[in-house]
C-alpha positions as CSV (number, residue, x, y, z in Angstrom):
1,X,15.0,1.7,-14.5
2,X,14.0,3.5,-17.6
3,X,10.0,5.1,-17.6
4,X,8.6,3.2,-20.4
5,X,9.0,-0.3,-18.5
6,X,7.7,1.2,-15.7
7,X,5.1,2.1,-17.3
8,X,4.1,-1.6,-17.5
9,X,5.6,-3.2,-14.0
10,X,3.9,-6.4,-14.6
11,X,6.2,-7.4,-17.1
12,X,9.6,-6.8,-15.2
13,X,11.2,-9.5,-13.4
14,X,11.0,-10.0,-10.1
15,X,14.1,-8.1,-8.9
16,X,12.9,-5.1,-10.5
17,X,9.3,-5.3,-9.6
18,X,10.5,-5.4,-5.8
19,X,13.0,-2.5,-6.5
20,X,10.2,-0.5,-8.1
21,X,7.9,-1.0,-4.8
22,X,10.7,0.1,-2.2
23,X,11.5,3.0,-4.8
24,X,8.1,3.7,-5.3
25,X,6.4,3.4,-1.5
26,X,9.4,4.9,0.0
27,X,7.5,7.8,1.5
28,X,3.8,8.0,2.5
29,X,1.5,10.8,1.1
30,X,0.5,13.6,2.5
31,X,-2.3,13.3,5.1
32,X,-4.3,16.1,4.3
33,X,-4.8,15.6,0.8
34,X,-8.1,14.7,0.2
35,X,-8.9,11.4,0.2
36,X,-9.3,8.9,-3.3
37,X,-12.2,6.6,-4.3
38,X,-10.3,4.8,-6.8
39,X,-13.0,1.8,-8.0
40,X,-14.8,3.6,-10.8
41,X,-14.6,4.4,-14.2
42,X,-14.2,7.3,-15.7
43,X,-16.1,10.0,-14.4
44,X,-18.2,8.3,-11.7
45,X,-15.2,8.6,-9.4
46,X,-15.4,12.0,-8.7
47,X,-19.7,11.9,-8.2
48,X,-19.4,9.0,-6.0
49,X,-16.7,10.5,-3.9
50,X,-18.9,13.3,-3.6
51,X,-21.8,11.5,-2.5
52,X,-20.1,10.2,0.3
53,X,-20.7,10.4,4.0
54,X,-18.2,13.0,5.2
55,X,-15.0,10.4,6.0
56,X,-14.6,11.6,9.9
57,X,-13.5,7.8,10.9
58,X,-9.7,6.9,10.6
59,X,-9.0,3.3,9.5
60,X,-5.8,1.2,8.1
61,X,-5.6,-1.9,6.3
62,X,-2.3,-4.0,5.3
63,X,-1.9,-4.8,1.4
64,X,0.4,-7.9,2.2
65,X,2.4,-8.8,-1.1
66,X,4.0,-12.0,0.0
67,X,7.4,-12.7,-1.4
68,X,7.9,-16.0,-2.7
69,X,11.4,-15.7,-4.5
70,X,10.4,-16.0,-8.1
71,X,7.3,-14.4,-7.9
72,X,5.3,-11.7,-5.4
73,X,1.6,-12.3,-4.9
74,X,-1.1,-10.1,-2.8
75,X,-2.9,-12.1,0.0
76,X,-6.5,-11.1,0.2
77,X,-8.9,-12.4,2.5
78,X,-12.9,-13.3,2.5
79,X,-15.0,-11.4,4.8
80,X,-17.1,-13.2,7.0
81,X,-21.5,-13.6,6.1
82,X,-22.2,-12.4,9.5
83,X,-20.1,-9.3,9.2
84,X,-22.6,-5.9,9.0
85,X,-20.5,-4.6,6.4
86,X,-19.2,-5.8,3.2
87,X,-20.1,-9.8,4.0
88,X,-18.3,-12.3,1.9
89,X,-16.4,-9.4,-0.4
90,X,-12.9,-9.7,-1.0
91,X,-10.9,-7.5,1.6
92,X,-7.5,-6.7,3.1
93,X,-6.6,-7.1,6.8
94,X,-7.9,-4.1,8.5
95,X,-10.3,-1.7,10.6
96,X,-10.4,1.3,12.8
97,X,-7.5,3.1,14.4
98,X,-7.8,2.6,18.2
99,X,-6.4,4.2,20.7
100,X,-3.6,2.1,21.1
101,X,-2.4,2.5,17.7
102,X,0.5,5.5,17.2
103,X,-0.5,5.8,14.0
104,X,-2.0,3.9,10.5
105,X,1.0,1.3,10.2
106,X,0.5,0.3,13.7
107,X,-3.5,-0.4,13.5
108,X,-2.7,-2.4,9.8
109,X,-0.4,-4.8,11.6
110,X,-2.6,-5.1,14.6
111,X,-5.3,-5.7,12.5
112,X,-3.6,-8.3,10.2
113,X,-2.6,-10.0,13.7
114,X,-6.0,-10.1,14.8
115,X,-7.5,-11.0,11.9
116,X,-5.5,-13.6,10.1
117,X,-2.2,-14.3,12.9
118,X,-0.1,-12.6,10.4
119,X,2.7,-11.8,12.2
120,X,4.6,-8.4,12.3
121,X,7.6,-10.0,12.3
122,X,7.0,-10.9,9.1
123,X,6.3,-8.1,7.3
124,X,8.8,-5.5,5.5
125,X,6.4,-2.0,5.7
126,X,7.5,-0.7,2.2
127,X,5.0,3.0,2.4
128,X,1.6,3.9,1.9
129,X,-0.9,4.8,-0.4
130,X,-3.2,7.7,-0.5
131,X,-6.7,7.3,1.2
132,X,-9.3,6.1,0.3
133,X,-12.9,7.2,1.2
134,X,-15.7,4.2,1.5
135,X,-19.3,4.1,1.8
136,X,-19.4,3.4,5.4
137,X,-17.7,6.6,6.3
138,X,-14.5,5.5,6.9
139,X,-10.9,7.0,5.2
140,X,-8.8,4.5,5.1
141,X,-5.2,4.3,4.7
142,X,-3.8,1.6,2.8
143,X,-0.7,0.3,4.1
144,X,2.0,-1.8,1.8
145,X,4.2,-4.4,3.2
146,X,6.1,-6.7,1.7
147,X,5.6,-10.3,3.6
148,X,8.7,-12.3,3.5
149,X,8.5,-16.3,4.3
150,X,8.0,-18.3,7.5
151,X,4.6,-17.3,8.4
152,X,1.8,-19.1,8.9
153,X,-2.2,-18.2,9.2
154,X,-4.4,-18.5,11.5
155,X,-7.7,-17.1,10.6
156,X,-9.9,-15.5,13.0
157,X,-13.5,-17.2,11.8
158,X,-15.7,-14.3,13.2
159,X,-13.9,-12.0,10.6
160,X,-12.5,-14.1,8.3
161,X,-14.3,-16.7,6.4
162,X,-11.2,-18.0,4.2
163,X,-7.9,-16.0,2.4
164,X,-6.1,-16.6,-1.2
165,X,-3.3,-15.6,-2.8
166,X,-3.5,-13.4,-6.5
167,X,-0.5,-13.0,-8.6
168,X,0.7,-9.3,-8.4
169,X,1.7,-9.4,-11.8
170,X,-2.0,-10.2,-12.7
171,X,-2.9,-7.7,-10.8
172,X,-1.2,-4.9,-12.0
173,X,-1.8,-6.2,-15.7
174,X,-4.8,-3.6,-17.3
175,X,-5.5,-6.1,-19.3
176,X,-7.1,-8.1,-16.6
177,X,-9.7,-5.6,-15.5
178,X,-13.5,-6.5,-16.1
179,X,-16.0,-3.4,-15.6
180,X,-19.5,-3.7,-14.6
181,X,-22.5,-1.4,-14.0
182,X,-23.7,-1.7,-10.2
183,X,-26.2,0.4,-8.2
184,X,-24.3,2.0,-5.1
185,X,-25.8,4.6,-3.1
186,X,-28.5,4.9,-5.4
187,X,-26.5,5.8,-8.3
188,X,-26.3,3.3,-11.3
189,X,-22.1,3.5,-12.1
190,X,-19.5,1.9,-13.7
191,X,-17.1,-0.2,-11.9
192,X,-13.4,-1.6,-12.4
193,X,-13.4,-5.3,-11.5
194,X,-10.4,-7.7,-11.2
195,X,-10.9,-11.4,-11.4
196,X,-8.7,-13.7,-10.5
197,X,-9.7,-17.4,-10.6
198,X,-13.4,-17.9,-8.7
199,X,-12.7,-14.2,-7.0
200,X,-14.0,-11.3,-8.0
201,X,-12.2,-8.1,-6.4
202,X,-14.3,-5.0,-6.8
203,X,-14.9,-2.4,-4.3
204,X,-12.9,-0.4,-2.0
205,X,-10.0,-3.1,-2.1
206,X,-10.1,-2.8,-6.3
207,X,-9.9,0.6,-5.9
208,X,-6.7,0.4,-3.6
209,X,-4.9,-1.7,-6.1
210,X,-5.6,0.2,-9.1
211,X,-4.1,3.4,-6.9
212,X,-1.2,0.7,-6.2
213,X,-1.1,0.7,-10.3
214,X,-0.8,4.3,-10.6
215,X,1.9,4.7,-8.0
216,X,3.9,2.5,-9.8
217,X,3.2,4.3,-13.3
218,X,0.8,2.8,-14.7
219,X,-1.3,5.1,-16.7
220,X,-5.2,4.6,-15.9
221,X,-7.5,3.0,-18.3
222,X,-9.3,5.7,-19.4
223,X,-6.4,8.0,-19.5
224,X,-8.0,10.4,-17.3
Protein backbone atom coordinates (compact mmCIF):
# COMPACT_ATOMS: atom_id res chain seq x y z
CA UNK A 1 0.00 0.00 0.00
CA UNK A 2 1.75 2.89 -1.42
CA UNK A 3 1.78 6.44 1.01
CA UNK A 4 0.03 8.81 -1.27
CA UNK A 5 -3.39 6.65 -1.04
CA UNK A 6 -2.96 6.43 2.28
CA UNK A 7 -2.81 9.64 2.55
CA UNK A 8 -6.53 9.69 1.60
CA UNK A 9 -8.05 6.18 3.13
CA UNK A 10 -11.49 7.20 2.43
CA UNK A 11 -11.13 6.62 -1.07
CA UNK A 12 -9.67 2.92 -0.85
CA UNK A 13 -11.91 0.06 -1.13
CA UNK A 14 -12.97 -1.74 1.47
CA UNK A 15 -10.27 -4.54 1.64
CA UNK A 16 -7.68 -2.02 1.89
CA UNK A 17 -9.36 0.35 4.27
CA UNK A 18 -9.69 -2.73 6.76
CA UNK A 19 -6.05 -3.76 6.05
CA UNK A 20 -4.97 -0.17 6.70
CA UNK A 21 -6.80 -0.30 10.27
CA UNK A 22 -5.19 -3.72 11.43
CA UNK A 23 -1.80 -2.31 10.04
CA UNK A 24 -2.37 0.79 11.41
CA UNK A 25 -3.93 0.05 15.18
CA UNK A 26 -1.65 -2.92 15.54
CA UNK A 27 0.05 -1.57 18.66
CA UNK A 28 -1.30 0.88 21.33
CA UNK A 29 0.68 4.07 22.21
CA UNK A 30 2.57 4.77 24.76
CA UNK A 31 0.87 5.46 28.06
CA UNK A 32 2.82 8.13 29.34
CA UNK A 33 2.76 10.39 26.59
CA UNK A 34 0.84 13.17 27.36
CA UNK A 35 -2.44 13.05 26.56
CA UNK A 36 -4.26 14.81 23.06
CA UNK A 37 -7.29 17.22 22.87
CA UNK A 38 -7.82 16.63 19.26
CA UNK A 39 -11.29 18.88 18.51
CA UNK A 40 -9.83 22.25 17.73
CA UNK A 41 -8.46 24.16 15.17
CA UNK A 42 -5.37 25.37 14.74
CA UNK A 43 -3.85 26.71 17.69
CA UNK A 44 -6.61 26.49 20.26
CA UNK A 45 -5.72 22.88 20.76
CA UNK A 46 -2.73 23.34 22.64
CA UNK A 47 -4.57 26.54 25.00
CA UNK A 48 -7.39 24.40 25.64
CA UNK A 49 -5.43 21.47 26.60
CA UNK A 50 -3.78 23.65 28.83
CA UNK A 51 -6.63 24.95 30.52
CA UNK A 52 -7.68 21.73 31.45
CA UNK A 53 -8.33 20.26 34.88
CA UNK A 54 -5.28 18.04 35.56
CA UNK A 55 -6.59 14.51 33.83
CA UNK A 56 -6.01 12.33 37.19
CA UNK A 57 -9.27 10.04 36.19
CA UNK A 58 -8.73 6.97 33.84
CA UNK A 59 -11.51 6.24 31.41
CA UNK A 60 -11.99 3.95 28.05
CA UNK A 61 -14.44 4.17 25.42
CA UNK A 62 -15.00 1.62 22.32
CA UNK A 63 -14.90 3.29 18.69
CA UNK A 64 -17.02 0.32 17.20
CA UNK A 65 -16.55 0.43 13.27
CA UNK A 66 -19.11 -2.22 12.25
CA UNK A 67 -18.28 -4.29 9.35
CA UNK A 68 -20.85 -4.67 6.92
CA UNK A 69 -18.97 -6.36 3.86
CA UNK A 70 -19.06 -3.66 1.33
CA UNK A 71 -18.70 -0.92 3.47
CA UNK A 72 -17.36 -0.15 7.35
CA UNK A 73 -19.37 2.38 9.30
CA UNK A 74 -18.72 3.86 13.04
CA UNK A 75 -21.75 3.28 15.53
CA UNK A 76 -22.21 6.29 17.72
CA UNK A 77 -24.66 6.64 20.22
CA UNK A 78 -26.92 9.70 21.85
CA UNK A 79 -26.32 10.48 25.30
CA UNK A 80 -29.16 10.59 27.55
CA UNK A 81 -30.97 14.49 28.73
CA UNK A 82 -30.74 13.44 32.26
CA UNK A 83 -27.09 12.56 32.10
CA UNK A 84 -24.82 15.39 34.26
CA UNK A 85 -22.42 15.43 31.59
CA UNK A 86 -22.43 15.98 27.95
CA UNK A 87 -26.64 15.34 27.67
CA UNK A 88 -27.86 14.56 24.24
CA UNK A 89 -24.14 14.95 22.50
CA UNK A 90 -23.06 12.37 20.27
CA UNK A 91 -20.71 9.87 22.15
CA UNK A 92 -18.99 6.41 22.06
CA UNK A 93 -19.69 3.54 24.43
CA UNK A 94 -17.66 4.26 27.54
CA UNK A 95 -16.79 5.56 31.20
CA UNK A 96 -14.41 5.03 34.06
CA UNK A 97 -12.05 2.30 34.56
CA UNK A 98 -13.23 0.20 37.65
CA UNK A 99 -11.69 -1.91 39.50
CA UNK A 100 -12.66 -4.85 37.78
CA UNK A 101 -11.25 -3.84 34.66
CA UNK A 102 -7.40 -5.22 33.92
CA UNK A 103 -6.88 -2.56 31.91
CA UNK A 104 -8.61 0.21 29.08
CA UNK A 105 -9.78 -2.60 26.52
CA UNK A 106 -11.51 -4.42 29.26
CA UNK A 107 -13.58 -1.23 30.73
CA UNK A 108 -14.47 -0.22 26.73
CA UNK A 109 -16.15 -3.54 26.24
CA UNK A 110 -17.76 -3.53 29.59
CA UNK A 111 -18.95 -0.38 28.97
CA UNK A 112 -20.25 -1.00 25.47
CA UNK A 113 -22.04 -4.12 27.21
CA UNK A 114 -23.60 -2.02 29.71
CA UNK A 115 -24.48 0.63 27.67
CA UNK A 116 -25.79 -0.53 24.47
CA UNK A 117 -25.72 -4.85 24.87
CA UNK A 118 -22.98 -4.83 22.47
CA UNK A 119 -21.49 -7.92 22.83
CA UNK A 120 -17.76 -8.79 23.22
CA UNK A 121 -18.06 -11.51 21.28
CA UNK A 122 -18.60 -9.45 18.62
CA UNK A 123 -15.98 -7.29 18.44
CA UNK A 124 -12.35 -7.67 16.71
CA UNK A 125 -10.08 -5.11 19.23
CA UNK A 126 -7.85 -3.80 16.35
CA UNK A 127 -5.40 -1.15 18.91
CA UNK A 128 -5.82 2.09 20.39
CA UNK A 129 -5.49 5.58 20.01
CA UNK A 130 -3.64 8.04 22.04
CA UNK A 131 -5.58 9.83 24.90
CA UNK A 132 -7.50 12.22 25.01
CA UNK A 133 -7.89 14.81 27.81
CA UNK A 134 -11.71 16.24 28.33
CA UNK A 135 -13.25 18.94 30.28
CA UNK A 136 -14.48 16.87 32.96
CA UNK A 137 -11.18 15.71 34.03
CA UNK A 138 -11.02 12.57 32.58
CA UNK A 139 -8.09 10.95 30.08
CA UNK A 140 -9.65 8.78 28.16
CA UNK A 141 -8.35 6.10 26.00
CA UNK A 142 -10.06 5.48 22.87
CA UNK A 143 -10.27 1.96 22.07
CA UNK A 144 -10.87 0.56 18.18
CA UNK A 145 -12.64 -2.45 17.38
CA UNK A 146 -13.79 -3.71 14.44
CA UNK A 147 -17.63 -5.07 15.00
CA UNK A 148 -18.23 -7.99 12.74
CA UNK A 149 -22.17 -9.21 12.17
CA UNK A 150 -24.66 -10.95 14.35
CA UNK A 151 -25.20 -8.50 16.96
CA UNK A 152 -27.95 -6.93 18.06
CA UNK A 153 -28.64 -3.74 20.58
CA UNK A 154 -30.09 -3.23 23.39
CA UNK A 155 -29.85 0.16 24.65
CA UNK A 156 -29.68 0.98 28.19
CA UNK A 157 -32.33 4.16 28.37
CA UNK A 158 -30.67 5.82 31.51
CA UNK A 159 -27.49 6.24 29.34
CA UNK A 160 -28.50 5.96 26.14
CA UNK A 161 -31.18 7.92 24.48
CA UNK A 162 -30.85 6.32 20.83
CA UNK A 163 -27.56 5.11 18.43
CA UNK A 164 -26.75 5.54 14.52
CA UNK A 165 -24.55 4.44 12.23
CA UNK A 166 -21.97 7.11 10.11
CA UNK A 167 -20.16 6.04 7.07
CA UNK A 168 -16.38 5.74 7.94
CA UNK A 169 -15.51 6.82 4.68
CA UNK A 170 -17.43 10.05 5.45
CA UNK A 171 -15.78 10.29 8.23
CA UNK A 172 -12.42 10.16 7.46
CA UNK A 173 -13.18 12.45 4.31
CA UNK A 174 -11.66 16.33 5.29
CA UNK A 175 -13.84 17.46 3.07
CA UNK A 176 -16.79 16.83 5.36
CA UNK A 177 -15.62 18.84 8.32
CA UNK A 178 -17.68 21.94 9.35
CA UNK A 179 -15.85 24.38 12.00
CA UNK A 180 -17.60 26.61 14.35
CA UNK A 181 -16.74 29.12 17.04
CA UNK A 182 -18.07 27.96 20.59
CA UNK A 183 -17.47 29.28 24.14
CA UNK A 184 -15.84 26.40 26.28
CA UNK A 185 -14.28 26.97 29.49
CA UNK A 186 -14.63 30.52 29.06
CA UNK A 187 -12.55 30.71 26.03
CA UNK A 188 -14.24 31.65 22.64
CA UNK A 189 -12.41 28.78 20.09
CA UNK A 190 -12.62 27.32 17.02
CA UNK A 191 -13.99 23.83 16.64
CA UNK A 192 -13.83 20.92 14.05
CA UNK A 193 -17.36 19.56 13.44
CA UNK A 194 -18.49 16.51 11.40
CA UNK A 195 -22.08 16.19 10.26
CA UNK A 196 -23.47 13.45 9.16
CA UNK A 197 -27.24 13.51 8.23
CA UNK A 198 -29.34 15.36 11.39
CA UNK A 199 -25.98 14.65 13.75
CA UNK A 200 -23.66 16.86 14.50
CA UNK A 201 -20.36 15.22 16.12
CA UNK A 202 -18.24 17.73 17.75
CA UNK A 203 -16.54 17.41 21.01
CA UNK A 204 -14.35 14.99 22.62
CA UNK A 205 -15.74 12.16 20.24
CA UNK A 206 -14.72 14.58 17.01
CA UNK A 207 -11.60 14.93 18.34
CA UNK A 208 -11.08 11.05 18.64
CA UNK A 209 -11.84 10.57 15.04
CA UNK A 210 -9.90 13.18 13.61
CA UNK A 211 -6.80 11.49 15.77
CA UNK A 212 -8.29 8.12 14.09
CA UNK A 213 -7.58 10.31 10.68
CA UNK A 214 -4.17 11.07 11.54
CA UNK A 215 -3.20 7.55 12.49
CA UNK A 216 -4.19 6.45 9.29
CA UNK A 217 -2.20 9.38 7.44
CA UNK A 218 -4.21 11.80 6.91
CA UNK A 219 -2.53 15.06 7.11
CA UNK A 220 -4.62 17.62 9.44
CA UNK A 221 -6.47 20.46 8.05
CA UNK A 222 -4.43 23.13 8.86
CA UNK A 223 -1.23 21.34 8.19
CA UNK A 224 -0.06 21.89 11.55
Amino acid sequence: MNAAAALEPHRLPTVQLRALLRERLARCPDPREPPRIGHYAGSDAQRMLSSLPAASMRAAVLIPIVDRGAELSVLLTLRAEGLTHHPGQVAFPGGRLEAVDADATAAALREAQEEIGLGREHVEILGCLPDHAVITGFRVTPVVGLVHPGFELTLDPVEVAGSFEAPLRHLLDPSTDARKRRLIAGADVETFELPWGSFNIWGATAGMLLTLRETLGVRSADGD
